[in-house]
C-alpha positions in Angstrom: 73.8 16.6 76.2 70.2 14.1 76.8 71.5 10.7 77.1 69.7 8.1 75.4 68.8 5.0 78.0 68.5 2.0 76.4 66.9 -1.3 77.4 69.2 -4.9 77.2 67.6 -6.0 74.5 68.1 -3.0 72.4 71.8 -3.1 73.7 72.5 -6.8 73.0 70.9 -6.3 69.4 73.1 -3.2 68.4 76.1 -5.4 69.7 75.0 -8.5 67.9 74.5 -6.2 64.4 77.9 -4.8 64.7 79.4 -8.3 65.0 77.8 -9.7 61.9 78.8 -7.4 60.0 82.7 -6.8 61.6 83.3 -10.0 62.2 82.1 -12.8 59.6 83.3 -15.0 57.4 86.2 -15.3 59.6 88.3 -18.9 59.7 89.6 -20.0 63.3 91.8 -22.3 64.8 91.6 -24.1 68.0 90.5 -27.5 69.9 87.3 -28.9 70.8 86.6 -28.6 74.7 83.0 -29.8 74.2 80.8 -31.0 71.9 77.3 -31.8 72.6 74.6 -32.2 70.1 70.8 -31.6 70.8 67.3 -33.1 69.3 66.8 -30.2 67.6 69.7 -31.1 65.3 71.8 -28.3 66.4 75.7 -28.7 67.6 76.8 -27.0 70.4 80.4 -26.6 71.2 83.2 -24.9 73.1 86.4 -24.3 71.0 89.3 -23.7 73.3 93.3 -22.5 72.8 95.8 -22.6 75.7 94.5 -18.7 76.8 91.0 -18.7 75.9 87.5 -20.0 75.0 84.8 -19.5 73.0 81.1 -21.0 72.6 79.9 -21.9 69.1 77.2 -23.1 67.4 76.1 -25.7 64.3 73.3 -25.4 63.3 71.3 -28.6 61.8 71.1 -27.4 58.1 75.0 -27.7 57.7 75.4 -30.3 60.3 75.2 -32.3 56.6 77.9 -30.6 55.2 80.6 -30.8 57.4 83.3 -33.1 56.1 84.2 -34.8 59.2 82.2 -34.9 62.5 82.9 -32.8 65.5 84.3 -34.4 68.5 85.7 -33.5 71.8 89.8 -33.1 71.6 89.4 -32.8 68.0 92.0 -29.6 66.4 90.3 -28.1 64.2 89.8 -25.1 61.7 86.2 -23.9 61.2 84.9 -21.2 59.1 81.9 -19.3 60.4 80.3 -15.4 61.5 80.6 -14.3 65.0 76.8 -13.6 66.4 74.9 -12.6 69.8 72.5 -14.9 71.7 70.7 -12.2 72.5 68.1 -13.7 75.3 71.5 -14.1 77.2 73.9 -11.8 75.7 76.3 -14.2 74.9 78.5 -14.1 71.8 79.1 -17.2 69.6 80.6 -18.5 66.8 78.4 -19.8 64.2 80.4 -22.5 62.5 79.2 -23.5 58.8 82.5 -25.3 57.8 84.6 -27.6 60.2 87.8 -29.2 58.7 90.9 -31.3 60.8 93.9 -28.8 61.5 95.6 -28.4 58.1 92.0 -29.1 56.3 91.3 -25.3 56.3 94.4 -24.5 55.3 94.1 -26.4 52.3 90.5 -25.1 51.6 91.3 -21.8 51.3 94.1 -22.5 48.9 90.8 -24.4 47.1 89.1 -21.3 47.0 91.4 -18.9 46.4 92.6 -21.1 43.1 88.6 -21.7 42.5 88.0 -17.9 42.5 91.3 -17.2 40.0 90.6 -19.4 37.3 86.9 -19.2 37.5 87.8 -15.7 36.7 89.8 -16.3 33.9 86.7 -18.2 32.7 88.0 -21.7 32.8 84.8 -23.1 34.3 82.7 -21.4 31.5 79.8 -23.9 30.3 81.1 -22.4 26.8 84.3 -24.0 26.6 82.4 -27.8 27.3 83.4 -29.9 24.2 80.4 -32.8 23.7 80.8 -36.4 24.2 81.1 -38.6 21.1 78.5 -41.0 21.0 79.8 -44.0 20.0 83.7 -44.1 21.3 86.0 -46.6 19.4 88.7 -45.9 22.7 88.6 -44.8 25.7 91.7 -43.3 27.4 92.0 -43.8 31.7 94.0 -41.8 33.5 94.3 -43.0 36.8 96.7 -45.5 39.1 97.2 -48.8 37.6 96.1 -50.5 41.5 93.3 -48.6 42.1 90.2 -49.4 42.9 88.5 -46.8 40.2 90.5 -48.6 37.6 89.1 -51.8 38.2 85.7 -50.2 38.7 85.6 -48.8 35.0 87.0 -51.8 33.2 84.3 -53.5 35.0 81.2 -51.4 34.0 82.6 -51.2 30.4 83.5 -54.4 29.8 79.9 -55.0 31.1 77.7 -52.3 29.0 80.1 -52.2 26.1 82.7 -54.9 25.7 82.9 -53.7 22.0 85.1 -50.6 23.1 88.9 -50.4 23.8 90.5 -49.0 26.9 94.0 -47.3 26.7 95.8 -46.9 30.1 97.8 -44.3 30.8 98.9 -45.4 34.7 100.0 -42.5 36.8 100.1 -41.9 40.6 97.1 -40.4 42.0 98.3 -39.0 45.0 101.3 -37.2 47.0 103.8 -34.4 45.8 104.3 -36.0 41.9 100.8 -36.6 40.8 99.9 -32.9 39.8 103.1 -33.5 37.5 102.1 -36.5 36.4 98.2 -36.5 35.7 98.9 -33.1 33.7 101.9 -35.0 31.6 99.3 -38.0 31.0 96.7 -35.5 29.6 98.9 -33.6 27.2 100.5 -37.0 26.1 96.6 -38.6 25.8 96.2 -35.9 23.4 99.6 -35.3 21.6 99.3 -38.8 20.4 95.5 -38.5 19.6 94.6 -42.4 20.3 91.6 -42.0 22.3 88.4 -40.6 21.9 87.0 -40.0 25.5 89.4 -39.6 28.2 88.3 -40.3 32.3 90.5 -39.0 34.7 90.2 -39.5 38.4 90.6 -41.8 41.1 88.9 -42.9 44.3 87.9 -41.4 47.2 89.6 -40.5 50.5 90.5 -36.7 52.4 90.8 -33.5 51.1 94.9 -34.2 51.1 94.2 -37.6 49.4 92.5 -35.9 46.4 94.6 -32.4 46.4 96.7 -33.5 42.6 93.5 -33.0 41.4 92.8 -29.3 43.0 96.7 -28.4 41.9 96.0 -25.7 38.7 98.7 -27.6 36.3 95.9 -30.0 36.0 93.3 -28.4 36.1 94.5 -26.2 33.4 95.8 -29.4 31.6 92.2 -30.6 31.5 90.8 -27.3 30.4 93.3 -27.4 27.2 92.5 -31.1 26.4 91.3 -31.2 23.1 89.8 -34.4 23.5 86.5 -34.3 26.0 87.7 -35.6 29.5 85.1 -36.5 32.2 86.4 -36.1 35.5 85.9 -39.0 38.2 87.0 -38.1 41.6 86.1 -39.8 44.3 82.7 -40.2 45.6 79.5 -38.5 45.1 80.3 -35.7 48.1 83.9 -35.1 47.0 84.3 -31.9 44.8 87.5 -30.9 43.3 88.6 -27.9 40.5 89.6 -31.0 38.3 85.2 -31.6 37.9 84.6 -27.6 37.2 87.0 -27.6 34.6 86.0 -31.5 32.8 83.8 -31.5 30.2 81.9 -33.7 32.4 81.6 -34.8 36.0 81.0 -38.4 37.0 79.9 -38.9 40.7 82.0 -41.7 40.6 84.8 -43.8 38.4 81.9 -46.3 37.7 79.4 -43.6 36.8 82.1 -42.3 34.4 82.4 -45.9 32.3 78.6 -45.4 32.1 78.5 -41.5 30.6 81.1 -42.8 29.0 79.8 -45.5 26.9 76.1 -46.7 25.7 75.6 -50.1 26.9 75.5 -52.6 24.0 72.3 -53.4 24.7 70.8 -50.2 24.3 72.6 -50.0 21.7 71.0 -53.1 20.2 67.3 -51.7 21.4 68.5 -48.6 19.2 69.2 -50.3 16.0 66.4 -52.9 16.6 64.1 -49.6 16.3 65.6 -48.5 13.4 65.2 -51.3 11.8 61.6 -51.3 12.3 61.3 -47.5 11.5 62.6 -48.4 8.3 60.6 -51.8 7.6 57.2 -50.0 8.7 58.0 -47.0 6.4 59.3 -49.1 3.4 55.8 -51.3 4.3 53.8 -48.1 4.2 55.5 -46.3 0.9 54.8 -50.3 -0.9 51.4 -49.9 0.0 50.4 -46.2 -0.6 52.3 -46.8 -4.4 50.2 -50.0 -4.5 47.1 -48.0 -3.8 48.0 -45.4 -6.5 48.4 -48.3 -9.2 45.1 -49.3 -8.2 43.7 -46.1 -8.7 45.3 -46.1 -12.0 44.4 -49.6 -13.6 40.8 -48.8 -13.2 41.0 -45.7 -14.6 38.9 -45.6 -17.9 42.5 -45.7 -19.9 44.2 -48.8 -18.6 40.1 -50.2 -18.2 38.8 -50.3 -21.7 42.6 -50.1 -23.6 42.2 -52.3 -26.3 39.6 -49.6 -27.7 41.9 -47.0 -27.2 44.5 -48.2 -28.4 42.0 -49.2 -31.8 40.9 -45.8 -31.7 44.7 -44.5 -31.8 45.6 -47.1 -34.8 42.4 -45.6 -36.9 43.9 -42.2 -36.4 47.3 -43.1 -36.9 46.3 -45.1 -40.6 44.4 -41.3 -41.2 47.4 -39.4 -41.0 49.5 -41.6 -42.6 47.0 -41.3 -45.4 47.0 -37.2 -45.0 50.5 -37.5 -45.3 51.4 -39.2 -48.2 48.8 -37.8 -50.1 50.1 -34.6 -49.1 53.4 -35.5 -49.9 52.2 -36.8 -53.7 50.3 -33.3 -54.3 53.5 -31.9 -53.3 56.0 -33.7 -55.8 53.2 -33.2 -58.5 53.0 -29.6 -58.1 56.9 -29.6 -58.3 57.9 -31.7 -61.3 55.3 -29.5 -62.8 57.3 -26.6 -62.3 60.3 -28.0 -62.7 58.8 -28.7 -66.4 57.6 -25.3 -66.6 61.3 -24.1 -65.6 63.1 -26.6 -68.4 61.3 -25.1 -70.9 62.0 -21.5 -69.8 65.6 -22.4 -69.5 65.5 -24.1 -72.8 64.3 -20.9 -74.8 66.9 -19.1 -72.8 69.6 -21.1 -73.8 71.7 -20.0 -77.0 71.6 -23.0 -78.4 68.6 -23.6 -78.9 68.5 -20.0 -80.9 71.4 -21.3 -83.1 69.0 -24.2 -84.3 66.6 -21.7 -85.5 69.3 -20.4 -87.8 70.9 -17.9 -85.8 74.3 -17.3 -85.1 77.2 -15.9 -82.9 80.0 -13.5 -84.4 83.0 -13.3 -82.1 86.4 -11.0 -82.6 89.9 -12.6 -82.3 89.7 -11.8 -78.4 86.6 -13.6 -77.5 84.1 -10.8 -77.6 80.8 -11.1 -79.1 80.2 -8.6 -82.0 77.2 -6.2 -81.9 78.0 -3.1 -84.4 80.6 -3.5 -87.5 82.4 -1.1 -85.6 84.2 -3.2 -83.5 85.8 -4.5 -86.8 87.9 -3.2 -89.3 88.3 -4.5 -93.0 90.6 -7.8 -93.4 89.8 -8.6 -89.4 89.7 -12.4 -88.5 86.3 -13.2 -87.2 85.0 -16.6 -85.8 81.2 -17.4 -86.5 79.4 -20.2 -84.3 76.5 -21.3 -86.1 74.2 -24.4 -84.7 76.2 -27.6 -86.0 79.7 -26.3 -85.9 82.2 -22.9 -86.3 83.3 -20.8 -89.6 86.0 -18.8 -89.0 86.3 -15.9 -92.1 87.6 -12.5 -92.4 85.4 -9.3 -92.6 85.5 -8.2 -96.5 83.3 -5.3 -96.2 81.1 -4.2 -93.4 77.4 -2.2 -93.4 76.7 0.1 -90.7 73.0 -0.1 -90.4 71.1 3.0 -88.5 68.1 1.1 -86.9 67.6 -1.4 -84.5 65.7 -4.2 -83.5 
C-alpha cells in the first residue's frame, strides 16, 4: 500500500478542519490564568482547571459583546469553537461569549426557553397588537422603589401630564417576581383599567433581570390583551420578556415616551389641523364666491328686469289663451247640453201625453199594447196629460195592422 507523505501545513489544516467541525459550539468551564489583550484588538488568554490548560482566543469583533470583561483569576464559562493556529500548530479556543461562573448556566436555560416558545410562535410579528394613540391610562408594572418607576412618571408627567398612571407595585427581582409580574399582568387585564401597560425594571446582571426570562411571564405577556411594551434594563440588556411585548423600549424612560405623544406635539398636531381646515374652508368660500361671480354676470342675472318683462308678456298671453279657451269650451257645452234637453224632452212621455196621447195600464201595472191582454169587464187605468181615468173595458177591437 503507497503511503501518502504529507507536508505540516497540509497536516495542521486537515487537523484544524476536523476540529471545526467536531468540536464547536461547545460551552467550557474554567479560570482565567492569563489574559492579555493586543493593539490589534484581539484577546488572548489561557483558561486553566486544577489538571489542565488551554489557549484561547477573542477576537476584536465580539470583544463588544462580551457581557463582562475578561480578567486574570476570573471563573468563567465561555462559549466558543475549538480551531488550529496553523503557522504553529497550536489548538485554541475561539471564545465568542464569556459569562461569570453560573452566567452560562443561566444562558443556556435563555436559549433553550428562547428556542421553545419561539417555536410555538410566540415571538411572531403577527401576534403584535398596535399601540393606541392617545392613552387615557397607563398601567406600570414595576417595583414601587425603583429607579424605572420614577424614570417614567418623570418623562410622562413631562410630555403628557394629561394622562393617568395606574401602579401595579410588584418585586422585580429574586425567586417571587416571575410569580408576581405574571399575576400583575393578568390582574392589569382582568380588571381592564388601563390602556397601555409598561412592564420592566432597571438594569443590572443577567440574575438581576432573570423574572423576566422566566416563561410564566413571558407567556403572561404574550396573552395580554391589552398592548404591553417591555422596559428592561438598559439598551444592551435583552430578555424573552422584549421578544414577546408588543413593543420594546431600550429603556423605562424610552417606554413613557412610545408610550405617550408629548402634549406639545400634540398641540403642533391640532394647531395643523386647524389650519387644514381654516385654509380649506378659506378656499371652498372663495371658489363658490368665484362661481357667483360667474353667475351674476351672466346675461340672466345681467339684464333681468327685461327678462323677467319678457316672462310677464308671455305669462298675460297664456292667461289670455287660456280663458279664451276655456269660454269656447263652456260655449260649445251648454250648446249641447241644449241640444241634449231637447232630445230628452221629445223622449220624455210626458211631453207625448200633452199632444193628446195616452197611457193604458192593466190592474198589475203593465202597459197595454194589443186588446188581448184584456178581457171584457177588466179594470183598466188610463194616464192622459192632466190627470188619470180609471174605466172598465166594455168591448175591445182587435185591429190587424200596425203603425
Amino acid at each position: 500500500m503507497e503511503q501518502t507523505i504529507l507536508s505540516i501545513t497540509q497536516i495542521n489544516n486537515q487537523v484544524k478542519y476536523a476540529l471545526e467541525n467536531k468540536y464547536s459550539n461547545l460551552w467550557i468551564q474554567g479560570e482565567i490564568a492569563s489574559c492579555n489583550a493586543y493593539p490589534s484588538g484581539h484577546v488572548y488568554l489561557t483558561l486553566k482547571d486544577p489538571q489542565s490548560e488551554l489557549s484561547a482566543v477573542i477576537f476584536s469583533q465580539y470583544i463588544q459583546r462580551l457581557s463582562c470583561a475578561p480578567a486574570k483569576g476570573m471563573e468563567v464559562t465561555v462559549n466558543g469553537d475549538l480551531s488550529l493556529y496553523t503557522p504553529r500548530g497550536q489548538y485554541q479556543l475561539q471564545i465568542k461569549s464569556l459569562y461569570p461562573k453560573g452566567q452560562g448556566e443561566l444562558y443556556l436555560a435563555y436559549e433553550a426557553l428562547k428556542k421553545k416558545l419561539a417555536e410555538e410562535g410566540l415571538f411572531d410579528a403577527s401576534r403584535k397588537k398596535s399601540l393606541p394613540v392617545h392613552p387615557r391610562r397607563i398601567g406600570i408594572i414595576t417595583s414601587s422603589e425603583g429607579a424605572a418607576l420614577r424614570d417614567i412618571i418623570q418623562v410622562l408627567g413631562r410630555r403628557a401630564p394629561h394622562i393617568s398612571v395606574l401602579l401595579y407595585p410588584v418585586p422585580v427581582q429574586g425567586a417571587e417576581a416571575g410569580d408576581n409580574i405574571a399575576a400583575a399582568i393578568a390582574s392589569m387585564n382582568r380588571y381592564n383599567q388601563a390602556d397601555i401597560l409598561i412592564v420592566g425594571r432597571g438594569g443590572g446582571s443577567m440574575e438581576d433581570l432573570w423574572a423576566f426570562n422566566e416563561e410564566r411571564v413571558v407567556r403572561a405577556i404574550a396573552d395580554s390583551r391589552l398592548p404591553v411594551i417591555s422596559a428592561v434594563g438598559h439598551e444592551t440588556d435583552t430578555t424573552l420578556a422584549d421578544f414577546a411585548a408588543d413593543l420594546r423600549a431600550p429603556t423605562p424612560s424610552a417606554a413613557a415616551e412610545l408610550a405617550a405623544v408629548s402634549r406639545e406635539e400634540l398641540l403642533q398636531y391640532l394647531d395643523s389641523i386647524q389650519e387644514k381646515m381654516e385654509s380649506n374652508l378659506h378656499t371652498f368660500i372663495r371658489h363658490r364666491q368665484t362661481q357667483l361671480d360667474h353667475l351674476q354676470n351672466r346675461h340672466g342675472f345681467y339684464k333681468s328686469d327685461f327678462l323677467l318683462k319678457q316672462w310677464a308678456e308671455k305669462l298675460t298671453h297664456l292667461s289670455q289663451s287660456l280663458e279664451a279657451g276655456t269660454c269656447n269650451k263652456l260655449e260649445a257645452a251648454s250648446q249641447k247640453l241644449h241640444q241634449c234637453k231637447e232630445h230628452l224632452q221629445l223622449l220624455n212621455p210626458a211631453g207625448i201625453l200633452q199632444r193628446g196621447y195616452a197611457i193604458a195600464t192593466d190592474k198589475q201595472g203593465d202597459i197595454l199594447l194589443s186588446p188581448q191582454q184584456v178581457t171584457k169587464g177588466d179594470e183598466i187605468h188610463i194616464q192622459i196629460a192632466k190627470g188619470d181615468i180609471h174605466s172598465k173595458v166594455l168591448k175591445k177591437e182587435i185591429k190587424d195592422h200596425a203603425l
